[in-house]
VMD Tcl script that builds the backbone (N, CA, C; Angstrom):
set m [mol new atoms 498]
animate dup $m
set s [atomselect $m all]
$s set {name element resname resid chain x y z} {
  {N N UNK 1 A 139.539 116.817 128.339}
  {CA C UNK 1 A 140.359 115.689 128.689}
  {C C UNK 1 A 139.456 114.506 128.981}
  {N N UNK 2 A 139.341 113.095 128.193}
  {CA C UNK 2 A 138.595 112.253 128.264}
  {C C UNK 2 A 139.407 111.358 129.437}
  {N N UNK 3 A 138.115 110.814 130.689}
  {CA C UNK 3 A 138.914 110.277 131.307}
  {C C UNK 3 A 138.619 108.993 131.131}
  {N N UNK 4 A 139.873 108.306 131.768}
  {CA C UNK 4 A 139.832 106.497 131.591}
  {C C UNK 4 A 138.702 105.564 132.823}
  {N N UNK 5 A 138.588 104.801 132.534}
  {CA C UNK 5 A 137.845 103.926 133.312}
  {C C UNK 5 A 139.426 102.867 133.783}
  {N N UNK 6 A 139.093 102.544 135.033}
  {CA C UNK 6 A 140.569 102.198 135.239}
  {C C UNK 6 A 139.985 100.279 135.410}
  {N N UNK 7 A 140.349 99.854 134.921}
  {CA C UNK 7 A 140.283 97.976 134.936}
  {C C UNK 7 A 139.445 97.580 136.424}
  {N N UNK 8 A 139.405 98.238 137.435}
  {CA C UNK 8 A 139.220 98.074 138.950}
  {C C UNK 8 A 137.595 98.241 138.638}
  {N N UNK 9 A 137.922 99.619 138.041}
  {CA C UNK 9 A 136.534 100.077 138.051}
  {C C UNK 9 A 135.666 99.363 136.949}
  {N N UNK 10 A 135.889 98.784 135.857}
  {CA C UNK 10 A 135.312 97.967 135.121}
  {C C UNK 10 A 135.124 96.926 135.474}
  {N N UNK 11 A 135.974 96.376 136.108}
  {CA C UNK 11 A 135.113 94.847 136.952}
  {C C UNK 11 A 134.133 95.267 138.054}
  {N N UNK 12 A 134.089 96.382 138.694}
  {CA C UNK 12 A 133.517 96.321 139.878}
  {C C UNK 12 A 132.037 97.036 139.084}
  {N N UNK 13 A 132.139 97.872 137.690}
  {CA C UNK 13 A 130.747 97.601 137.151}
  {C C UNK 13 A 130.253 96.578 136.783}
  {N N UNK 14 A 130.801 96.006 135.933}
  {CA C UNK 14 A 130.735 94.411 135.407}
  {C C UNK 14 A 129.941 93.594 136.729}
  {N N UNK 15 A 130.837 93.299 137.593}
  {CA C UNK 15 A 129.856 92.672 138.798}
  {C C UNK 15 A 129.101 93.215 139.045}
  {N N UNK 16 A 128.416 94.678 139.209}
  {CA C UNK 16 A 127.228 95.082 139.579}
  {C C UNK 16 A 126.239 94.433 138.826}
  {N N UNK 17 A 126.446 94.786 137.665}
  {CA C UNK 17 A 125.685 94.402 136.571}
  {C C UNK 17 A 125.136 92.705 136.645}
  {N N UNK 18 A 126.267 92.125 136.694}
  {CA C UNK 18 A 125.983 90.991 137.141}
  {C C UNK 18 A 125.084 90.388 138.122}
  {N N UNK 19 A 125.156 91.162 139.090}
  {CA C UNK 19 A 124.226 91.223 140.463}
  {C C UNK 19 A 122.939 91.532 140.222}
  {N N UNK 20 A 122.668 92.349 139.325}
  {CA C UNK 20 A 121.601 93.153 139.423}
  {C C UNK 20 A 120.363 92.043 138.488}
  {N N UNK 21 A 121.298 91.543 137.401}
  {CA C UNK 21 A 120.699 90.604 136.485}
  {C C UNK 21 A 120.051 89.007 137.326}
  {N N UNK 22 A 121.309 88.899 138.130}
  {CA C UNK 22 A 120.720 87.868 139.043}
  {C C UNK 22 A 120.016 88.213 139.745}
  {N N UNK 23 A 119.201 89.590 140.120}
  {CA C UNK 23 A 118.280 89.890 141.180}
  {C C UNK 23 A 117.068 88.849 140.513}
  {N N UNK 24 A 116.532 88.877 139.268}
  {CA C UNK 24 A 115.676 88.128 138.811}
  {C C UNK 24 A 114.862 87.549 140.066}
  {N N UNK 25 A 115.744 86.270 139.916}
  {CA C UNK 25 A 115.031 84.908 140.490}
  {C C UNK 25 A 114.992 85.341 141.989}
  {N N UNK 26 A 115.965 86.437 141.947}
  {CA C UNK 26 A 115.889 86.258 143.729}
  {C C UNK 26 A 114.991 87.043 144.214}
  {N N UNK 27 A 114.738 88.091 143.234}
  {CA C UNK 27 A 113.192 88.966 143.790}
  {C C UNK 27 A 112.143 88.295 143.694}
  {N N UNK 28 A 111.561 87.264 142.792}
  {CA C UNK 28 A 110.677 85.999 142.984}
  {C C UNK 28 A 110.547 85.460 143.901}
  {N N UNK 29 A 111.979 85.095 144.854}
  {CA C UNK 29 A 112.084 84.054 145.827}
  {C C UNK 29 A 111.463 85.322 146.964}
  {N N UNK 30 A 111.895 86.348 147.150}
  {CA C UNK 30 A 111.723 87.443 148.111}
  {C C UNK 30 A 110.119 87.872 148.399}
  {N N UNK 31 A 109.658 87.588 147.494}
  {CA C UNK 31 A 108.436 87.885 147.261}
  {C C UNK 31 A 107.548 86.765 148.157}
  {N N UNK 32 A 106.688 87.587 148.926}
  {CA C UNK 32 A 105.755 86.799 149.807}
  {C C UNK 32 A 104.559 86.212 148.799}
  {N N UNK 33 A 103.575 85.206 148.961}
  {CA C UNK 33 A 102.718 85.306 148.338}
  {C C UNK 33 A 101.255 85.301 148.995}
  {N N UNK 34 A 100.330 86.220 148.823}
  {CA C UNK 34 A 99.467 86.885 149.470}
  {C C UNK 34 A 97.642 86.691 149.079}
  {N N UNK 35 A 98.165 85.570 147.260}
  {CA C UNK 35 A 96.976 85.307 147.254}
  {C C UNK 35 A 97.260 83.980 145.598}
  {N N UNK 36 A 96.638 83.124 145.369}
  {CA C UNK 36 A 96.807 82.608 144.460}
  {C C UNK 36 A 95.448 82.386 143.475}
  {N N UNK 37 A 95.633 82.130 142.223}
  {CA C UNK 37 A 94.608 82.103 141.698}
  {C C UNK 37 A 94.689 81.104 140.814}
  {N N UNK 38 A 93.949 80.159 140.630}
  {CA C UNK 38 A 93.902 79.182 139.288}
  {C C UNK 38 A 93.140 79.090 138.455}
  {N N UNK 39 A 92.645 78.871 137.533}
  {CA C UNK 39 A 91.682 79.343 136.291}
  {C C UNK 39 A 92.037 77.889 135.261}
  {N N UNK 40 A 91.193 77.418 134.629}
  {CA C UNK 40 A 91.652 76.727 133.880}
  {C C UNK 40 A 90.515 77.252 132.401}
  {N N UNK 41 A 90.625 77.177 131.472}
  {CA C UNK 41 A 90.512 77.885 129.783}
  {C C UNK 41 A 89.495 76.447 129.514}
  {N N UNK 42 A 89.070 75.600 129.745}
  {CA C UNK 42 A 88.315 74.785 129.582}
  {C C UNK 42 A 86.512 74.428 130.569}
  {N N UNK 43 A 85.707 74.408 130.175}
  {CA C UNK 43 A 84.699 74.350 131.491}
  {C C UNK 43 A 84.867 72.363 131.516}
  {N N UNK 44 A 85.518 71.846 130.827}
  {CA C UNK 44 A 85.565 70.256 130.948}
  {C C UNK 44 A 86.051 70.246 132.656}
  {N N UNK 45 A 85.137 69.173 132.616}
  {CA C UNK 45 A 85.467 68.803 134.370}
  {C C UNK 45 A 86.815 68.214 134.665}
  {N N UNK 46 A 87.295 67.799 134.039}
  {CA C UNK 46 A 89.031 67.303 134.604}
  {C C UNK 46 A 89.908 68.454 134.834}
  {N N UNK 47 A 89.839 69.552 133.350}
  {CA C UNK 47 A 90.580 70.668 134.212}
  {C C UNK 47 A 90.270 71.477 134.780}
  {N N UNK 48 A 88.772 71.476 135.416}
  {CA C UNK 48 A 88.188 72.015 136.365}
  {C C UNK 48 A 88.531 71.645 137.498}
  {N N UNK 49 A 88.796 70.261 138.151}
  {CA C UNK 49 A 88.933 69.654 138.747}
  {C C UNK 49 A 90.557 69.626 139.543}
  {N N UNK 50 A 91.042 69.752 138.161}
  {CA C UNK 50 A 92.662 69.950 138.084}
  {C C UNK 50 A 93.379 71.420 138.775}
  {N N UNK 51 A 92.043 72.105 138.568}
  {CA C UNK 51 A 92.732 73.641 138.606}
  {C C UNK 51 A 92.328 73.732 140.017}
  {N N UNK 52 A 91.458 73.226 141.016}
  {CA C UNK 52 A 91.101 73.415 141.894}
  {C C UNK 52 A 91.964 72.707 142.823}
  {N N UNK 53 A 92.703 71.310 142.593}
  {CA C UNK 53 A 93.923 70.548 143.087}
  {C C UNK 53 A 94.891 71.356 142.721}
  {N N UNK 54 A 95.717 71.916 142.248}
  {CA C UNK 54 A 96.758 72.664 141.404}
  {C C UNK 54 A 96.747 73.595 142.721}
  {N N UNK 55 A 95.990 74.810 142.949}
  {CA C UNK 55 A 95.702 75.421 143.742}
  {C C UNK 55 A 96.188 75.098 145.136}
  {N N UNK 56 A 95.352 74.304 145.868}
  {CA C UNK 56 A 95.672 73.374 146.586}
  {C C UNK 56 A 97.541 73.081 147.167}
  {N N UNK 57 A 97.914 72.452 145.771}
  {CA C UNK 57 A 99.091 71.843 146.079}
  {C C UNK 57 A 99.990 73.119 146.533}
  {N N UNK 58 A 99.431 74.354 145.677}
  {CA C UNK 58 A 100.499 75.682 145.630}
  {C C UNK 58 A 100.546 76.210 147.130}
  {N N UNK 59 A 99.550 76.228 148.253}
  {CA C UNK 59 A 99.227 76.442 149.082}
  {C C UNK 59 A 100.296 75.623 150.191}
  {N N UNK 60 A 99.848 74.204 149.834}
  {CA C UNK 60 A 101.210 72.837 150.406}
  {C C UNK 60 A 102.313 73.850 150.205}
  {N N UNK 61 A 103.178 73.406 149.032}
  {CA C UNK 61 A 104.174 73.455 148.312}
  {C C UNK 61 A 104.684 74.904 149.052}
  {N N UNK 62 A 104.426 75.913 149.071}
  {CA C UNK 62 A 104.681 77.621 149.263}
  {C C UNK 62 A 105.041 77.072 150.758}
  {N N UNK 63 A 104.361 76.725 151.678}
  {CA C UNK 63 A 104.760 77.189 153.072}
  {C C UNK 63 A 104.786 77.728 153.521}
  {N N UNK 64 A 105.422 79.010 154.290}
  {CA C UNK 64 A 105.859 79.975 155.063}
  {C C UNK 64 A 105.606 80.732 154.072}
  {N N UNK 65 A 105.953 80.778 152.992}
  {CA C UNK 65 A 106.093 82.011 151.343}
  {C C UNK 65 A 104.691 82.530 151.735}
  {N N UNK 66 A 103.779 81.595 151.922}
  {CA C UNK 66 A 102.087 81.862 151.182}
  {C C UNK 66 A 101.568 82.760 152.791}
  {N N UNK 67 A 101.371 83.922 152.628}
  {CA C UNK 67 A 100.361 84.637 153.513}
  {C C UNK 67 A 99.589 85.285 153.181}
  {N N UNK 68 A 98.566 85.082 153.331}
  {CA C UNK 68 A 97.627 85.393 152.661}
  {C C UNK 68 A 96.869 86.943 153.251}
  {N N UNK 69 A 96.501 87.372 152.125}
  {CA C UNK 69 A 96.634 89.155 152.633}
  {C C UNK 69 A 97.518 89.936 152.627}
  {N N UNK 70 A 99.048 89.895 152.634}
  {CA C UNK 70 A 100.167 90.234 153.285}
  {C C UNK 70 A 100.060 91.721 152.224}
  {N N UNK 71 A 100.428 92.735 152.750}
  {CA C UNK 71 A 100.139 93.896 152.264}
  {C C UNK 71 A 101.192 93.967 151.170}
  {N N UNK 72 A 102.439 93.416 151.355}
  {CA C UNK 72 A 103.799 93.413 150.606}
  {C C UNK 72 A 103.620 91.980 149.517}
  {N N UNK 73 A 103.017 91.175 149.538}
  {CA C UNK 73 A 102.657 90.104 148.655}
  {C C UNK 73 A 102.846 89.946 147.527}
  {N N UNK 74 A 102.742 89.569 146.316}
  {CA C UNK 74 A 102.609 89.306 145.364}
  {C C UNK 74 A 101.563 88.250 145.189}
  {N N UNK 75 A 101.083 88.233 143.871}
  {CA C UNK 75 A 99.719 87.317 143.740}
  {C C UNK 75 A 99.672 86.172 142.956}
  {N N UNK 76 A 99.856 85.237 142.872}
  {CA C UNK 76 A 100.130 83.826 141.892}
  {C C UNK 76 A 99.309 83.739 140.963}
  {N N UNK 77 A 98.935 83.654 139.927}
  {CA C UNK 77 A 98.435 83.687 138.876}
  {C C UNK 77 A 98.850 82.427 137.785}
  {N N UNK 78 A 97.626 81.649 138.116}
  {CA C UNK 78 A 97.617 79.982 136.794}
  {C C UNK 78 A 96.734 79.796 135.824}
  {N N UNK 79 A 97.031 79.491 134.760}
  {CA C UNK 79 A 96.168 79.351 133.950}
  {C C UNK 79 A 96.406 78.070 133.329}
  {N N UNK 80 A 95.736 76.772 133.443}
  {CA C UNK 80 A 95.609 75.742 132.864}
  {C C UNK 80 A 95.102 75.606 131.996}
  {N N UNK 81 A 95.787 75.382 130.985}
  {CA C UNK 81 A 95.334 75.710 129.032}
  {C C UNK 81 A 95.243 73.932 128.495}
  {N N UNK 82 A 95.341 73.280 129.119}
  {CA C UNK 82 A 95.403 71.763 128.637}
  {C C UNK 82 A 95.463 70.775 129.561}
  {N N UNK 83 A 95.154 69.824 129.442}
  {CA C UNK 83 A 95.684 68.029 129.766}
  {C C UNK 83 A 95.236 66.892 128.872}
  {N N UNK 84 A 96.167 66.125 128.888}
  {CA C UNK 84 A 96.014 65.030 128.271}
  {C C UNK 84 A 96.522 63.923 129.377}
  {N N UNK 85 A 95.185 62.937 129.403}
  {CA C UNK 85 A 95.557 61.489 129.923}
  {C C UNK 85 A 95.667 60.462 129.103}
  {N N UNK 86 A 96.381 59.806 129.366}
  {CA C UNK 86 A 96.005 58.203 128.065}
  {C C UNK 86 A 95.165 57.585 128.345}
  {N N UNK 87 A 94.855 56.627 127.811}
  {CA C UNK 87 A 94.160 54.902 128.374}
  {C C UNK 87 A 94.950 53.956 128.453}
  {N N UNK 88 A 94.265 53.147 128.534}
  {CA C UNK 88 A 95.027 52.151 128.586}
  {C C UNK 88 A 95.411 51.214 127.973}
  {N N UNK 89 A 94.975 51.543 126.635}
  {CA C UNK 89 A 95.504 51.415 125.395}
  {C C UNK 89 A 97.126 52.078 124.739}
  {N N UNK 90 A 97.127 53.545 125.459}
  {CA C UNK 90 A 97.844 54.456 124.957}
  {C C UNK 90 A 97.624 55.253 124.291}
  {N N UNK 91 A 96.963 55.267 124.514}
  {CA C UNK 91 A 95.832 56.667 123.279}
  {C C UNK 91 A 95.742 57.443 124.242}
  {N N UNK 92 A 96.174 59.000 123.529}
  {CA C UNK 92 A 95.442 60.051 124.718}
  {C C UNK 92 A 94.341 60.647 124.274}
  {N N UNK 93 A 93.484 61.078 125.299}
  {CA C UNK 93 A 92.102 61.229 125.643}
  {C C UNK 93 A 91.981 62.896 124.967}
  {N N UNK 94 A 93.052 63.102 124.746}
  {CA C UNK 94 A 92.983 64.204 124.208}
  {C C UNK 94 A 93.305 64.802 122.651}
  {N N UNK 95 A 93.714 65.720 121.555}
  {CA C UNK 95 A 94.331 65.883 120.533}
  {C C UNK 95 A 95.643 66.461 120.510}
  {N N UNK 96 A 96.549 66.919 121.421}
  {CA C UNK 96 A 97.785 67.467 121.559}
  {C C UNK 96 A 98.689 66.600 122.264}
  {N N UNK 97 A 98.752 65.565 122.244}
  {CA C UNK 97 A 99.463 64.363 122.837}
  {C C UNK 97 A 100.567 64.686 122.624}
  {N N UNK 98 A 101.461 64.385 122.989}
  {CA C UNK 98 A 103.322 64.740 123.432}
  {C C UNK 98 A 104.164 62.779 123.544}
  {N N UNK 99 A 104.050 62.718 122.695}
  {CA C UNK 99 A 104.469 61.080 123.993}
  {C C UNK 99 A 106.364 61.515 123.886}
  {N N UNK 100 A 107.094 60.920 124.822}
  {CA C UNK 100 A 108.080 61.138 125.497}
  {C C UNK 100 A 109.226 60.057 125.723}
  {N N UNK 101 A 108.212 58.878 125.695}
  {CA C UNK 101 A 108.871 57.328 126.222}
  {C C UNK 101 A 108.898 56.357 124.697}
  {N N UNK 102 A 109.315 57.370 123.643}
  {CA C UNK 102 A 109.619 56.634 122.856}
  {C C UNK 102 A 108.404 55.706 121.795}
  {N N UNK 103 A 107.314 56.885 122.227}
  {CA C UNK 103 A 105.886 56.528 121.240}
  {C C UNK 103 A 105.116 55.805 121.741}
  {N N UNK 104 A 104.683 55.313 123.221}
  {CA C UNK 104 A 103.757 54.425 123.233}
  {C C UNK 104 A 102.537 55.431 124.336}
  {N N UNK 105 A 103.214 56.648 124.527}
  {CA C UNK 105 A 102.489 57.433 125.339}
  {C C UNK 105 A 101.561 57.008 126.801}
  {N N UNK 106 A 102.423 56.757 127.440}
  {CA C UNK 106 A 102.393 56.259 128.893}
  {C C UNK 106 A 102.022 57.075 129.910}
  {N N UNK 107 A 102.316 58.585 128.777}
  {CA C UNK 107 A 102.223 59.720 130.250}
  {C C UNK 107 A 100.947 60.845 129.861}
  {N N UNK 108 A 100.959 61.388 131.252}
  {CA C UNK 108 A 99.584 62.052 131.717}
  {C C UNK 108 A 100.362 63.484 131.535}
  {N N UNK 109 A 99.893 64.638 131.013}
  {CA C UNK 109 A 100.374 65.395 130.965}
  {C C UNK 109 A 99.793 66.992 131.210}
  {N N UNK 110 A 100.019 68.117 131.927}
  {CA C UNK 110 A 99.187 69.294 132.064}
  {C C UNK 110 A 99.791 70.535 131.853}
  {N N UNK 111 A 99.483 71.448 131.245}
  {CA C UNK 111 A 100.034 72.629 130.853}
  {C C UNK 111 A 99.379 73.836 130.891}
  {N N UNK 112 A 100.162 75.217 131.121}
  {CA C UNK 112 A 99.448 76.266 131.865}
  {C C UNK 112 A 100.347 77.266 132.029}
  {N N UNK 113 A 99.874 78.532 132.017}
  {CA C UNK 113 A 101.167 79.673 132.435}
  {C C UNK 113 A 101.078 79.618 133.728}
  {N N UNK 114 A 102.447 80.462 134.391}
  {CA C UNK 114 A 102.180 80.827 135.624}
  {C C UNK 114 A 103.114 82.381 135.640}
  {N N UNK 115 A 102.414 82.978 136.301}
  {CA C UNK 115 A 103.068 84.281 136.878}
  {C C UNK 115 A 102.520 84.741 138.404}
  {N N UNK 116 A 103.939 85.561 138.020}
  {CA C UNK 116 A 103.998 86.076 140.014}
  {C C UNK 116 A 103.760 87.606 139.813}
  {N N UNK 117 A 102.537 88.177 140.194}
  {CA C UNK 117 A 102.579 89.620 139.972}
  {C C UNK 117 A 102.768 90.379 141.263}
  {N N UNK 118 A 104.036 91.511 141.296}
  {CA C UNK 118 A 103.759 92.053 142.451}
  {C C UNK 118 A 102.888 92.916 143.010}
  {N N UNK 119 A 102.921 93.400 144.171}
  {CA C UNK 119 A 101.937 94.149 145.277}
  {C C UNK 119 A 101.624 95.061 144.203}
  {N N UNK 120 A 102.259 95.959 143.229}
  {CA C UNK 120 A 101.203 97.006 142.570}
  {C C UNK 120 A 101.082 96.401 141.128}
  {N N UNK 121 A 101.241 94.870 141.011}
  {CA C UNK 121 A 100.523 94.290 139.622}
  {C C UNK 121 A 101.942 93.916 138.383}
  {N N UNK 122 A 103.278 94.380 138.992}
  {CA C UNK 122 A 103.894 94.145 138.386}
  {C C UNK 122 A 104.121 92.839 138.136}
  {N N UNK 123 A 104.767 92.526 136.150}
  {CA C UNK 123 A 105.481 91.054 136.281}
  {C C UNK 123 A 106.271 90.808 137.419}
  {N N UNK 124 A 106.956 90.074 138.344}
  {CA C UNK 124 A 107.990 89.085 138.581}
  {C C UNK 124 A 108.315 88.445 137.883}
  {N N UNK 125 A 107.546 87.798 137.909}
  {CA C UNK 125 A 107.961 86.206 137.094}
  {C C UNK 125 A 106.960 85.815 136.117}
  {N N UNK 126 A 107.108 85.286 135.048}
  {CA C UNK 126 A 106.095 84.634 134.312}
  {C C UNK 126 A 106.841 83.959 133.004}
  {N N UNK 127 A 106.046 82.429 133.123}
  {CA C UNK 127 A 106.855 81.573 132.136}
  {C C UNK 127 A 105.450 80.029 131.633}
  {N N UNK 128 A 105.654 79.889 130.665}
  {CA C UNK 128 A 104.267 78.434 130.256}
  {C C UNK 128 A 105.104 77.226 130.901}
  {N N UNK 129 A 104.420 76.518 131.462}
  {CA C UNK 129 A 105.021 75.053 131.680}
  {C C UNK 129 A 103.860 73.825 131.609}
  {N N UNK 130 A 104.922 72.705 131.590}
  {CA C UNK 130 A 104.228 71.543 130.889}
  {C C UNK 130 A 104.944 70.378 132.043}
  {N N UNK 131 A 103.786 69.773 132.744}
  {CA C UNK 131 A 104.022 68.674 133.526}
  {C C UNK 131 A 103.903 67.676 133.153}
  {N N UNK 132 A 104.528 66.456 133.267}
  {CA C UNK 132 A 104.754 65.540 132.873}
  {C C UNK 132 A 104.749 63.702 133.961}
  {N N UNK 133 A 103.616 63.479 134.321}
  {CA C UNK 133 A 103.682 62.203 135.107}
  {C C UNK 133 A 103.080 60.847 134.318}
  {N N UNK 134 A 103.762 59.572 134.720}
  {CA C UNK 134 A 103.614 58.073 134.383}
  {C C UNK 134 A 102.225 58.418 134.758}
  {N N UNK 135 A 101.592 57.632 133.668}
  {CA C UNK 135 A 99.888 57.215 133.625}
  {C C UNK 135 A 99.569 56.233 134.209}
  {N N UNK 136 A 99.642 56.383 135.826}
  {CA C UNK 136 A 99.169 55.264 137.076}
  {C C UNK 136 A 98.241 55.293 137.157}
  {N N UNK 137 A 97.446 54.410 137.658}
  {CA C UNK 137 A 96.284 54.319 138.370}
  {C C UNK 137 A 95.463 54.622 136.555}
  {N N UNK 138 A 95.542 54.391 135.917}
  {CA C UNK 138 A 94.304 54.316 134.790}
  {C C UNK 138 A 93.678 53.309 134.447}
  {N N UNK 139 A 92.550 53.360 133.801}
  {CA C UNK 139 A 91.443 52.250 133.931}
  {C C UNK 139 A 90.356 52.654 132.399}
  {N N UNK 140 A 90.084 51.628 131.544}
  {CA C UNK 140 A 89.523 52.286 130.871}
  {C C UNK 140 A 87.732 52.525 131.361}
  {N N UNK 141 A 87.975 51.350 132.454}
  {CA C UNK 141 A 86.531 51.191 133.214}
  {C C UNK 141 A 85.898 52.484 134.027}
  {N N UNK 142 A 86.704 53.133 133.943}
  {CA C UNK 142 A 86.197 54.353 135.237}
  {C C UNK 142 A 86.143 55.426 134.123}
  {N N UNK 143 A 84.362 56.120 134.380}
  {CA C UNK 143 A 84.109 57.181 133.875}
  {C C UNK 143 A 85.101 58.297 133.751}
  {N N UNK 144 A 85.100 58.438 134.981}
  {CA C UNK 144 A 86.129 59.848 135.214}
  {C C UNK 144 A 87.287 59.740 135.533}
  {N N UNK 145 A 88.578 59.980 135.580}
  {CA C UNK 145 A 89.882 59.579 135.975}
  {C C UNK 145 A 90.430 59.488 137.073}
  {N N UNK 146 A 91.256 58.303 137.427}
  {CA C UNK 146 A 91.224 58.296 139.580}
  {C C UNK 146 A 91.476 59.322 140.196}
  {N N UNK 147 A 91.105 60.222 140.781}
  {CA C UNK 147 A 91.829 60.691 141.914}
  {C C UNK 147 A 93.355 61.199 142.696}
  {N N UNK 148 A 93.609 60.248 142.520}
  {CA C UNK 148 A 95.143 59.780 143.075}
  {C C UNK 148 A 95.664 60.470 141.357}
  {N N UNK 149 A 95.415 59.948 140.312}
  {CA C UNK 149 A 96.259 60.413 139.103}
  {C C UNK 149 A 95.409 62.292 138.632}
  {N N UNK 150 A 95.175 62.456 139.143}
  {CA C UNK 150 A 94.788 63.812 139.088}
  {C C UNK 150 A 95.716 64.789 139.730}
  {N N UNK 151 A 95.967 63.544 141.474}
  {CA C UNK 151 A 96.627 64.551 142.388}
  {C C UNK 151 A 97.674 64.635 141.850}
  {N N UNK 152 A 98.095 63.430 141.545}
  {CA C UNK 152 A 99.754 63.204 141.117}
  {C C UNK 152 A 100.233 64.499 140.084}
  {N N UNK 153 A 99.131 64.161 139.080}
  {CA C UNK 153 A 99.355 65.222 138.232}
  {C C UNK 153 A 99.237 67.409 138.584}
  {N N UNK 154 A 98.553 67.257 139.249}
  {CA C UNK 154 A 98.899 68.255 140.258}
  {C C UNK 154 A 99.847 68.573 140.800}
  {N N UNK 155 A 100.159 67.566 141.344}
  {CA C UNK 155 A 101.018 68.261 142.371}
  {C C UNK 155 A 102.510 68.056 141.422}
  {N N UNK 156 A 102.844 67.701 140.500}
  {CA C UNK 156 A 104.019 67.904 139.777}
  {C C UNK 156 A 104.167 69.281 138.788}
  {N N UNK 157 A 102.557 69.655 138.879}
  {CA C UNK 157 A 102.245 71.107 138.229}
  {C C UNK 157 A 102.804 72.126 138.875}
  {N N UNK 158 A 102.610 71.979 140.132}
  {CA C UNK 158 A 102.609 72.781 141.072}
  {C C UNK 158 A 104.516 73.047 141.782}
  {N N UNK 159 A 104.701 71.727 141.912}
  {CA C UNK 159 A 105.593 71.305 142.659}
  {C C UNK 159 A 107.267 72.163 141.428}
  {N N UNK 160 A 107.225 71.975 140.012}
  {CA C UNK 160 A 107.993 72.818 139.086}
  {C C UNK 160 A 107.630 74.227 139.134}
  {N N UNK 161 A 106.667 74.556 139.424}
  {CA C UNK 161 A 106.741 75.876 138.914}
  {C C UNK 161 A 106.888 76.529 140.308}
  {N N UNK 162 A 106.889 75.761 141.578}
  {CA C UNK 162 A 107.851 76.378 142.935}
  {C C UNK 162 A 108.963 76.751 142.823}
  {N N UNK 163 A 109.310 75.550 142.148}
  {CA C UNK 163 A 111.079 75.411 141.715}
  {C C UNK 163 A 111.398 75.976 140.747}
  {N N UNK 164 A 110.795 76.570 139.709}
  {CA C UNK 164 A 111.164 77.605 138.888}
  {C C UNK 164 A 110.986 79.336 139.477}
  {N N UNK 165 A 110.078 79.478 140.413}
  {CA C UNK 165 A 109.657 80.710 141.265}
  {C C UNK 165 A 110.713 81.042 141.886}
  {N N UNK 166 A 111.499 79.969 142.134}
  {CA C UNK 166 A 112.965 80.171 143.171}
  {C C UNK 166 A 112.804 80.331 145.062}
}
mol reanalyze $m
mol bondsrecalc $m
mol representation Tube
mol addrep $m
């Protein structure tokens, strides 16, 4: 005798299911973070420079999340695979330029994976992202690029992929 699944009971799997799929983001958010790491794929000093601010901001940005050691933790994991700045011409300083504003390429841009591995190394989370800030503070006069547009660019690196971590 085959038995029925009664409509009650199919929604109340259905929502499990549902629940369980949304655990996603929320086991990300649940997740303490216990140690971070940034790396950047270039020895060029800007995203050397970048990866060491990036870092930094994740530390800001986390808050209460970030304890460092925490036996239950998970471990942040960045890898900065690019940037491009313009001049002040509009030319970027780089070969993978993106422009955005309609071709005159105004913006500073940085890109990089990020993942959240848990306490025994598992994925959480992991996704590539690409930051995107107005090219302030540039100069074609200054060797190296200001400061201030480094942080900026940082910390918008940093500051999305919080908000994608949940």
């Amino acid at each position: 005798m085959a038995s029925r699944i009664s409509r009650r009971a199919l929604l109340a799997l259905a929502g499990s299911a549902a629940l369980a799929a949304a655990a996603g983001p929320a086991a990300a958010q649940a997740v303490p973070v216990r140690d971070i790491h940034v790396t950047a794929t270039s020895d060029g000093a800007t995203l050397q420079t970048l990866a060491q601010m990036v870092g930094e901001e994740f530390v800001a940005l986390l808050g209460a999340r970030y304890v460092r050691g925490a036996r239950t933790g998970g471990t942040l994991v960045v890898t900065l695979t690019g940037v491009d700045l313009v001049d002040s011409t509009g030319a970027a300083s780089g070969g993978r330029h993106r422009t955005f504003n309609g071709g005159n390429g105004g913006n500073d841009q940085l890109e990089g994976t990020v993942a959240l591995l848990g306490p025994r190394r598992e994925v959480i989370a992991a996704f590539p992202l690409l930051a995107v800030t107005g090219a302030t503070f540039r100069a074609d006069w200054r060797m190296a690029p200001d400061p201030r547009r480094l942080q900026s660019l940082a910390h918008a690196f940093a500051y999305w992929a919080v908000g994608k971590l949940g």
